[in-house]
VEXDO-267397 format. One line per 5 residues: number of its first residue (from 1); for each residue x, y, z of C-alpha. Coordinates in nm, 4 decimals. Example, Ala and Ser with C-alpha at 12.3 -4.5 7.8 and 13.67 -1.06 7.14 Angstrom:
! residues 2
1	1.2300/-0.4500/0.7800 | 1.3670/-0.1060/0.7140
//
This chain:
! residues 128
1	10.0584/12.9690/8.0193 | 9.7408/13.1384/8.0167 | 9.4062/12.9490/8.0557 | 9.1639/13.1087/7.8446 | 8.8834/12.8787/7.8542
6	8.5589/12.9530/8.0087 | 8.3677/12.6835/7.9084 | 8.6750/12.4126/8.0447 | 8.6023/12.5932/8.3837 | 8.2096/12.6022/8.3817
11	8.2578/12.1986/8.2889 | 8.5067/12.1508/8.6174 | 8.1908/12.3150/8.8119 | 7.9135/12.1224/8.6609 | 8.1862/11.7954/8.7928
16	8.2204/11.9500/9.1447 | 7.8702/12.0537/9.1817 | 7.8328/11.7738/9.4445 | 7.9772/11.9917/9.7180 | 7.6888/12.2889/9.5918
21	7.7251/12.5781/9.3834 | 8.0528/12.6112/9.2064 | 8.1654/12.9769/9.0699 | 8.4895/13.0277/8.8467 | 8.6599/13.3118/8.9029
26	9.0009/13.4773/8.6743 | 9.3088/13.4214/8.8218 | 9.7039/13.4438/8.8550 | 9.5916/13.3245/8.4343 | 9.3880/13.0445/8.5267
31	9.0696/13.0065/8.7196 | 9.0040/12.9513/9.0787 | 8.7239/12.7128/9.1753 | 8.5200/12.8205/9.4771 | 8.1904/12.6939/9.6895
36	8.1188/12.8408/10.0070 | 8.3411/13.1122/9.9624 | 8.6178/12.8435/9.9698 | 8.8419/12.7540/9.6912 | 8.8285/12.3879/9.5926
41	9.0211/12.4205/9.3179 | 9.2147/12.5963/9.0147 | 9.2440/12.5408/8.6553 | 9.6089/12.6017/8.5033 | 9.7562/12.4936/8.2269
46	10.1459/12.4387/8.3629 | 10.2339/12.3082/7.9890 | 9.9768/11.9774/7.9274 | 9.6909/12.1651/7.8647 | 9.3919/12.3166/8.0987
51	9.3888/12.0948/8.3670 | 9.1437/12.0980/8.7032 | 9.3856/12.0795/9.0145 | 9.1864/11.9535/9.3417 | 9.3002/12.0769/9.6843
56	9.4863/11.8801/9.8978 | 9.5979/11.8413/10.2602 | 9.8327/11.6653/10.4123 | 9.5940/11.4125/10.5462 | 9.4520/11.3163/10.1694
61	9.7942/11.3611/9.9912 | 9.8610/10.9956/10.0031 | 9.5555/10.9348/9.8461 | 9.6213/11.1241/9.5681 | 9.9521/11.0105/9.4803
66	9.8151/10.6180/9.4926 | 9.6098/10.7041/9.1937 | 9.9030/10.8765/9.0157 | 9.7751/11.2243/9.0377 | 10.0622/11.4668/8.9423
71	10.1183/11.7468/9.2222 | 10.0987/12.1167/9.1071 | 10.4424/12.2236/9.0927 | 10.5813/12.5242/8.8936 | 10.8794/12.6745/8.8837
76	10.9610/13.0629/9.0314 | 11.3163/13.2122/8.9690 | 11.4888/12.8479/8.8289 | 11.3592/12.7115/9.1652 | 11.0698/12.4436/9.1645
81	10.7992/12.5198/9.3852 | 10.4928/12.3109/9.4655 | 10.1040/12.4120/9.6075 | 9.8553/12.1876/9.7880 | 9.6983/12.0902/9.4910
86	9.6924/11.7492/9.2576 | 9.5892/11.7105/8.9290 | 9.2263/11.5364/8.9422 | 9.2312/11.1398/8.8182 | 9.1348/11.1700/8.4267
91	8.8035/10.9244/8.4817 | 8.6736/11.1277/8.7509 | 8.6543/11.3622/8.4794 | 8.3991/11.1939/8.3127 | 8.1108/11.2620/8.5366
96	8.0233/11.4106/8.8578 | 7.9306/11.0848/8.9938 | 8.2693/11.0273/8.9309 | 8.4136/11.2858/9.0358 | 8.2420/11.3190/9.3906
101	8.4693/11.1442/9.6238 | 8.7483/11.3425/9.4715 | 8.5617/11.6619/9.5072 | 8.4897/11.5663/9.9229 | 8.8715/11.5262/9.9433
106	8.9236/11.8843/9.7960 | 8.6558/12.0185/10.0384 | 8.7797/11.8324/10.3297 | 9.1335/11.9818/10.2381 | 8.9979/12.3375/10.2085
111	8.8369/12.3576/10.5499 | 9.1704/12.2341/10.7205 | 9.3210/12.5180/10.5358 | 9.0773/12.8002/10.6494 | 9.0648/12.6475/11.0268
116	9.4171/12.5365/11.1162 | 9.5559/12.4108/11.4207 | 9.6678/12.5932/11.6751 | 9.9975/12.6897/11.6772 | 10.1654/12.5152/11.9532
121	10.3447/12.7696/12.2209 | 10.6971/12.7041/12.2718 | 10.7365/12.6652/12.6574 | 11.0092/12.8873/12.8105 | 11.3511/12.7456/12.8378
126	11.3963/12.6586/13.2353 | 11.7237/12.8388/13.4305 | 11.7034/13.0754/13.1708
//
């Protein structure tokens, strides 16, 4: 499963471009998607061709799944295993008018993941 093509990836910028500069870097045998130094998204073909996978978050998940995006799942060792990531609507991948509110979603999803919460502190057990 090895996405070879450049010009697919320089497209699925030109689409995101709304957030600012897009770059498309080799990965894992796909591409990674990146503005701001964060990634937005990656392009892997998991057996239905190249296809542009948009971050997600558990906040926007929902939103994805109403429109009948298809989450990123693969499989590692016979056991299915799925990333933050859905497969972008096929008519925002048309235009980057289009494609805009889908590509705010994958931004919005991308700074959660580089600023998490806090992890809450478990409070001590009392008469312990």
């Amino acid at each position: 499963m090895s996405t070879t093509d450049s010009g697919f990836a320089d497209y699925c910028c030109e689409l995101l471009a709304s957030l600012g500069p897009c770059h498309a870097k080799r990965m894992f045998g796909g591409w990674g998607i990146s503005c701001d130094g964060l990634t937005v998204a990656v392009i892997v073909d998991l057996g239905d061709g190249d296809t542009l996978w948009l971050k997600a978050s558990a906040d926007n998940r929902a939103i994805y799944e109403a429109e009948g995006c298809k989450r990123f799942v693969y499989t590692a060792k016979g056991v299915p295993r799925g990333m933050n990531y859905y497969s972008a609507p096929a008519d925002a991948m048309e235009s980057p008018a289009l494609m805009r509110d889908w590509a705010q979603l994958a931004w919005q999803a991308a700074l959660a993941a580089r600023n998490p919460a806090p992890a809450r502190r478990a409070k001590p057990l009392r008469g312990r």
